[in-house]
C-alpha positions in Angstrom: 6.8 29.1 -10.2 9.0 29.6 -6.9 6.7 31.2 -3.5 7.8 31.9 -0.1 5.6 32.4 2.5 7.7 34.3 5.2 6.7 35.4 8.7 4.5 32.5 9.5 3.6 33.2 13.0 3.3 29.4 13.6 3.2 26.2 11.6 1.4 23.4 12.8 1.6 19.9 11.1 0.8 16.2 11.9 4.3 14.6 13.0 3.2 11.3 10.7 6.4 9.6 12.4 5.0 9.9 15.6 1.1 9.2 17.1 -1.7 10.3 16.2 -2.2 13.6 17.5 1.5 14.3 17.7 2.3 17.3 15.7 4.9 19.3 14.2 5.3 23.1 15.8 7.3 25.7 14.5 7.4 29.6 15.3 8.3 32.7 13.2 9.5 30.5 10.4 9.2 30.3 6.2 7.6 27.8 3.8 9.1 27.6 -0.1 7.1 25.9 -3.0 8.2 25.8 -6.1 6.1 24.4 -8.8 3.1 23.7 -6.7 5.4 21.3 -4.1 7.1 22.0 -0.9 10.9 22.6 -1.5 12.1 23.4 1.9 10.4 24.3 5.5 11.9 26.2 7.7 14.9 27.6 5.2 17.2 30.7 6.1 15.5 33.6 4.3 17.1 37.2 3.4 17.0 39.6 1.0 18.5 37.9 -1.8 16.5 34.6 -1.3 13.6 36.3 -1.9 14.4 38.2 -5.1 14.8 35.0 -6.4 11.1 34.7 -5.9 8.1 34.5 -8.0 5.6 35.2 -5.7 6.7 36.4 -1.8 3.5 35.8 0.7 4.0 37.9 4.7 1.7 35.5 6.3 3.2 38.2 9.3 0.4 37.4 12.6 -1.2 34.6 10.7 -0.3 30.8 11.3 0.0 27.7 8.9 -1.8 24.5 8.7 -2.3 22.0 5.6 -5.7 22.8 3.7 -8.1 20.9 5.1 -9.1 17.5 3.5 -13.4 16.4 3.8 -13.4 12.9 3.4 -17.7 12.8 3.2 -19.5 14.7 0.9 -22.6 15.2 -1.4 -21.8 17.8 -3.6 -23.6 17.6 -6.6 -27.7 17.9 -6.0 -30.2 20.3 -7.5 -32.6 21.5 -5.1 -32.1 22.2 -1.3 -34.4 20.6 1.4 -35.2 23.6 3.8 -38.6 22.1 4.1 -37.6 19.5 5.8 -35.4 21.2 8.1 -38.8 23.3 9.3 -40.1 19.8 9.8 -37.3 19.3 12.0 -37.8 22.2 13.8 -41.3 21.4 14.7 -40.1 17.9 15.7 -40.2 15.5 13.0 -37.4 12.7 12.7 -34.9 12.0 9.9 -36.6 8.4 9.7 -40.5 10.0 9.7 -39.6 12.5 7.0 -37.7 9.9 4.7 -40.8 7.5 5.4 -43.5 9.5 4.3 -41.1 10.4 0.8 -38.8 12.9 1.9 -35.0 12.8 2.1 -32.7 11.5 -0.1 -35.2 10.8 -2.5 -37.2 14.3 -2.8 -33.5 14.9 -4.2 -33.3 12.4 -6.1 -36.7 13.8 -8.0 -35.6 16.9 -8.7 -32.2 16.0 -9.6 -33.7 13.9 -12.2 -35.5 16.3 -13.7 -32.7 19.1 -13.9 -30.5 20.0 -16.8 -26.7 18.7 -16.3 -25.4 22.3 -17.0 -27.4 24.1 -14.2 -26.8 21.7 -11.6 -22.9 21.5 -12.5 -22.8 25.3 -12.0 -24.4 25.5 -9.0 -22.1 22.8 -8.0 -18.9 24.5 -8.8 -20.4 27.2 -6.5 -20.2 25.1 -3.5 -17.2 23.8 -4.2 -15.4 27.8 -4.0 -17.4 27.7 -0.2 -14.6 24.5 0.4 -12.1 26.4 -0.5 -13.0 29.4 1.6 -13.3 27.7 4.5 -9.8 26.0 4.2 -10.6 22.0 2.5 -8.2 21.9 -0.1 -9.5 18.1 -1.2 -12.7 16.3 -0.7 -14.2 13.1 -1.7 -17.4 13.8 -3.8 -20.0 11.1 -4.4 -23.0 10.7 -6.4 -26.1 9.5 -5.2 -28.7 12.0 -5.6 -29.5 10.0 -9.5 -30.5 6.9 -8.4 -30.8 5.6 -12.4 -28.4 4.8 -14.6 -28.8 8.1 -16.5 -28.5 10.4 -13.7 -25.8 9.0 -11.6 -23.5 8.5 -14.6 -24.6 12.6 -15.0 -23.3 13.2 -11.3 -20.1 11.1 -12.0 -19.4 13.4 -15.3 -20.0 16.7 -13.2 -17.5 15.8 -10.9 -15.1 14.5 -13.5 -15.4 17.5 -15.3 -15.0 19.8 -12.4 -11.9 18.6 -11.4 -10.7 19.7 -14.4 -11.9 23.6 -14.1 -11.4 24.6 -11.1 -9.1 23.9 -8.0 -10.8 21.8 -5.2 -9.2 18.3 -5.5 -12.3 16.2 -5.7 -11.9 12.5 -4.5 -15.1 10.6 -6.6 -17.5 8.0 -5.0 -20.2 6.4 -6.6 -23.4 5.7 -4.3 -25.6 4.7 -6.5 -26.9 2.5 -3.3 -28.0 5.5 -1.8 -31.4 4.9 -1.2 -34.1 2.6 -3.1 -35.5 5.1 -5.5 -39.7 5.4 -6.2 -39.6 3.2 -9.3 -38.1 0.3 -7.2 -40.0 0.9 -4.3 -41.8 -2.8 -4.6 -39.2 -4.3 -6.0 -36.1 -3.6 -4.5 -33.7 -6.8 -5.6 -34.4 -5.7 -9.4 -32.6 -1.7 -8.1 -29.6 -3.7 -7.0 -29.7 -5.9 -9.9 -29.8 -2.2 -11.6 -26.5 -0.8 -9.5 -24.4 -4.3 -9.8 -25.2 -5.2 -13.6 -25.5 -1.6 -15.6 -24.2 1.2 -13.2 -21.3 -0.3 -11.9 -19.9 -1.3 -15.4 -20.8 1.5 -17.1 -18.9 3.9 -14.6 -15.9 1.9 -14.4 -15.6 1.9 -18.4 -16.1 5.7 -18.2 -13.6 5.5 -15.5 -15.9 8.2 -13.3 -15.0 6.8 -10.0 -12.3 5.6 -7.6 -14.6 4.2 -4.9 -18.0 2.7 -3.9 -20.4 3.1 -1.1 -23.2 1.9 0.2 -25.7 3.6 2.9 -26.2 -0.1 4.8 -28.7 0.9 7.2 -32.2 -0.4 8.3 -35.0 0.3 5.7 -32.6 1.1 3.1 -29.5 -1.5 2.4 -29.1 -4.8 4.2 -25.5 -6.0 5.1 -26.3 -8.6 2.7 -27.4 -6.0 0.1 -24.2 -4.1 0.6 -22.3 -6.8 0.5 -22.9 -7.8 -2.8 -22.8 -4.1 -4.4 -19.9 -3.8 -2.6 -18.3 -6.8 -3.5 -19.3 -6.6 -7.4 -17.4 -3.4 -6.8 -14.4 -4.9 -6.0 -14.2 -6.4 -9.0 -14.3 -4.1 -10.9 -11.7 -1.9 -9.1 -13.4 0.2 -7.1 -12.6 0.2 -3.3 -15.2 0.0 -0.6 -16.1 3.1 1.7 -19.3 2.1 3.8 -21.9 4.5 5.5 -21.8 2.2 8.4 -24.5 2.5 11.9 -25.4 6.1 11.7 -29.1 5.1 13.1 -29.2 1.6 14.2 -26.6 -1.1 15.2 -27.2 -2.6 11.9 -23.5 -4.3 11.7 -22.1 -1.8 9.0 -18.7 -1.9 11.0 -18.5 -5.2 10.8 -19.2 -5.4 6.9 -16.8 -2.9 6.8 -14.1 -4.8 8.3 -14.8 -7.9 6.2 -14.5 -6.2 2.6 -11.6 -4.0 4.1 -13.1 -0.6 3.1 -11.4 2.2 3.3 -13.5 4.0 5.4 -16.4 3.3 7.5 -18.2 6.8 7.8 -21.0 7.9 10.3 -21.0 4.9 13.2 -23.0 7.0 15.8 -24.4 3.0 17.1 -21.2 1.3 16.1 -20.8 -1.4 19.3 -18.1 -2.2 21.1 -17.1 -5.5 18.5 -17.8 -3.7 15.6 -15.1 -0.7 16.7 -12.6 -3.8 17.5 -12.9 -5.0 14.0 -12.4 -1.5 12.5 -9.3 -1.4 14.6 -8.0 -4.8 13.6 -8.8 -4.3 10.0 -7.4 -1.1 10.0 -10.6 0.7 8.8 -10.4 4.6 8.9 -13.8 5.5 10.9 -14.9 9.0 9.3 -16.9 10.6 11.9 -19.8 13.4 10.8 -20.7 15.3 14.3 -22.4 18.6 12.4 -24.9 15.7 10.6 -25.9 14.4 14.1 -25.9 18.1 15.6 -28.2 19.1 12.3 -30.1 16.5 12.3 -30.9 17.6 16.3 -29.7 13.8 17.7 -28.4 13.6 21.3 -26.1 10.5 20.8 -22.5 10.9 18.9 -19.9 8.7 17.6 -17.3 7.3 20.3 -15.1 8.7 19.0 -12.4 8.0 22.2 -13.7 4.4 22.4 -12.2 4.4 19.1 -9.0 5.5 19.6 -8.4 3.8 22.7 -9.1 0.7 20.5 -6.3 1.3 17.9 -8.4 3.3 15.5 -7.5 6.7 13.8 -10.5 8.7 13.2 -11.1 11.1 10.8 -14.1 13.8 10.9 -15.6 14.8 7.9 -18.9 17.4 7.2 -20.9 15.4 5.5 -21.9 17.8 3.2 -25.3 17.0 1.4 -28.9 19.4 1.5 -30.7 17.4 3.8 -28.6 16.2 7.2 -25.8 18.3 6.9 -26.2 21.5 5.0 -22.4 22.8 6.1 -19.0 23.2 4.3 -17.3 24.6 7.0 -15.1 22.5 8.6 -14.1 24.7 10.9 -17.7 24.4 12.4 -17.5 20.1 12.4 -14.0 21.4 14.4 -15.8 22.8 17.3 -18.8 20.1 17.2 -16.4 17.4 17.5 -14.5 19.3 20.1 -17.6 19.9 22.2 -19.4 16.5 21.7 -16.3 14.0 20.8 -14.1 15.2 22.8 -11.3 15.6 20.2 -8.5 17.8 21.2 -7.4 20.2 18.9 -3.7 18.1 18.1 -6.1 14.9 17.2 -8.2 17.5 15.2 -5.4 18.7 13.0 -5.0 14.9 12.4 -8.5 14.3 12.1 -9.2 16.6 9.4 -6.0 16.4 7.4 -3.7 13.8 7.3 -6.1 10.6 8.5 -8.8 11.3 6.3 -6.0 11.6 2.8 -5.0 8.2 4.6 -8.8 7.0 4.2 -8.3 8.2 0.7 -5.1 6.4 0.4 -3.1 10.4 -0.8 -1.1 10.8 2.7 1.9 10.3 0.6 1.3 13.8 -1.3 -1.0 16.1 1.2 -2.4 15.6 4.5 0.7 17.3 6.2 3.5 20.2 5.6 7.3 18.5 4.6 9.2 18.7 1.6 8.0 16.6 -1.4 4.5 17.3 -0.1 2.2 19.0 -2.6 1.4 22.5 -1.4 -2.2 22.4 -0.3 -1.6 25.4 2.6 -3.9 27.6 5.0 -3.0 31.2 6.6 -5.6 31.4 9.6 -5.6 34.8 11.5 -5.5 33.3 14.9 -3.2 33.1 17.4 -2.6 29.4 18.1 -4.5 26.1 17.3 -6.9 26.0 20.3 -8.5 29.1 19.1 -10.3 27.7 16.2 -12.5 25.2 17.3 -13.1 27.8 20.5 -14.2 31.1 18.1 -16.7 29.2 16.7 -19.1 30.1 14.1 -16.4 32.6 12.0 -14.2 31.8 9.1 -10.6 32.1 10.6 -8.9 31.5 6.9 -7.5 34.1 5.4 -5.8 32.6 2.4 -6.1 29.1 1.0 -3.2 27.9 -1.4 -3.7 24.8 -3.6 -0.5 23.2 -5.3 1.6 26.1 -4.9 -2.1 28.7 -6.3 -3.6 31.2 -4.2 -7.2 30.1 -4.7 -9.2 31.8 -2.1 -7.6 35.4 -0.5 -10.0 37.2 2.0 -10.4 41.1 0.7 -9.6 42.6 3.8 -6.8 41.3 4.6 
């Protein structure tokens, strides 16, 4: 099937021969796909050209960016935890609430409990709300099991999901998560559980590219998520690290030894920890709507991190309890307002760094020929507007290999 999208009022890219934050900028110009890839940008259109067409798109007063990509998320759960965001509200912590029971493993309950069908249904609905807010890809983990039974039932939702609908889903398997109420007291015989039944009988099934691990005081040790990580490894899956979200706890630094991909949250990350993620070339994945949801005043460094060597991505953590968003045109103007990101090193952020972290920048992440056409139309004048109109849904068409998959009614 041959497209054209004509009248783009501007098209803005990541220039992935240049710097971060360097981008590509063209005005009044055309994009042609043909067979769900990028034949040509910036071609001489007329009248004959586009009778030649399948499918002709006037993205007139609209401009062009790749569809998003949300390297963080925690898609498949069963109930939501607006409970606890009350408790919030009347000023208890993350830590008191996940303490006295709450948190990841009130979901984990439930999610036990529910029937696979009902819980993969409701998950395909939140994955339509990614695509109407412009993420074209995400990484999806597990998590929310904590058994063998019910995070090889995650894994399968997402495996079967990519294959009936459009969102791209990247999957993760954290089984280390949290230590689940059964293991409570004995906590070396749940990580005995992950390395010795989970982790084989996913990578048979083939339900996963990566692993992570929430290494973090009171749940996983660095020596604890070393080893899960490293029996990982062996098994083929690659490392991606929830990494000093709450404490200096030396998660950067374990990520830098097993050379993860990613090293995700890092709101305490210290100034040798954001040296080895530079020298290791570890992708820090930075979650500013969890720490702005979760009503924290500290944020990630992000520019400490660049001005090391790094290149961030942001991400919006997507999950029922410390980030209940899929908008990341939202995490956009958080990480504007409290990481100081420019809109250029935004673009980056949320597009072509994070399909690096997923190791896909060779096929999305940016707009150039050969490049799969994962494509937004935004109704906004230029870049700066979007993180600055905050709180609306700027996209007005989302386009996944070459597919309309999301088209706003009034437009």
């Amino acid at each position: 099937m041959k497209t054209l999208i004509k009248n783009i009022s501007a098209l803005y890219s990541p220039a992935i021969s240049g710097r971060f934050g360097d981008l590509i900028y063209l005005r009044d110009t055309a994009v042609l796909i043909d067979n769900g890839l990028i034949s040509a940008v910036d071609p001489p259109t007329d009248k004959r050209r586009e009778e030649d067409m399948d499918k002709v798109i006037d993205a007139s007063g609209l401009i062009m960016l790749p569809g998003f990509i949300d390297a963080h998320t925690h898609p498949v759960f069963w109930h939501t935890r607006e409970s606890e965001f009350l408790m919030r509200i009347q000023g208890k912590s993350y830590e008191q609430i996940a303490a006295s029971g709450g948190g990841i493993r009130n979901s984990a309950r439930s999610f036990r409990q529910a029937p696979k069908q009902e819980i993969k249904e409701l998950t395909r609905t939140r994955l339509y709300t990614f695509l109407v807010y412009g993420t074209t890809t995400i990484e999806a983990k597990s998590g929310y099991g904590l058994s063998v039974q019910s995070e090889l039932k995650a894994l399968e939702i997402i495996d079967e999901l990519n294959r009936e609908q459009p969102l791209e889903m990247i999957p993760t398997f954290l089984g280390a998560h949290e230590i689940p109420d059964d293991y409570r007291e004995r906590r070396n015989d749940y990580i005995d559980l992950i390395v010795n039944q989970m982790l084989p009988k996913l990578t048979e099934k083939k339900l996963a590219r990566y692993c992570d691990v929430f290494c973090e005081k009171d749940v996983f040790t660095v020596d604890e998520s070393r080893r899960i990580l490293q029996a990982a490894g062996k098994l083929g899956l690659a490392a991606r690290l929830h990494a000093d979200e709450l404490n200096a706890f030396g998660g950067a630094e374990l990520a830098a030894e097993v050379h993860a991909h990613s090293a995700d949250h890092l709101v305490k990350a210290t100034p040798e920890g954001i040296r080895a993620l530079a020298a290791n070339k570890v992708i820090p994945v930075l979650l500013p709507a969890t720490t702005f949801f979760l009503r924290k005043d500290n944020y990630a460094p992000a520019r400490d991190m660049l001005a090391a060597g790094c290149e961030v991505a942001v991400a919006t953590d997507f999950n029922p309890g410390s980030s209940m968003t899929q908008n990341m045109q939202f995490v956009w103007t958080v990480a504007a307002l409290k990481l100081s990101l420019l809109p250029n090193e935004l673009l980056w952020a949320s597009t072509y760094i994070p399909a690096k972290s997923l190791r896909l920048h060779h096929k999305i992440g940016s707009i150039g020929k050969g490049k799969q056409a994962d494509l937004i139309l935004l109704d906004i004048p230029n870049l700066d507007i979007l993180p600055y109109h905050m709180a609306v849904n700027h996209v007005v068409m989302t386009i996944k290999k070459g597919n309309v998959v999301y088209q706003r009614s009034s437009w």
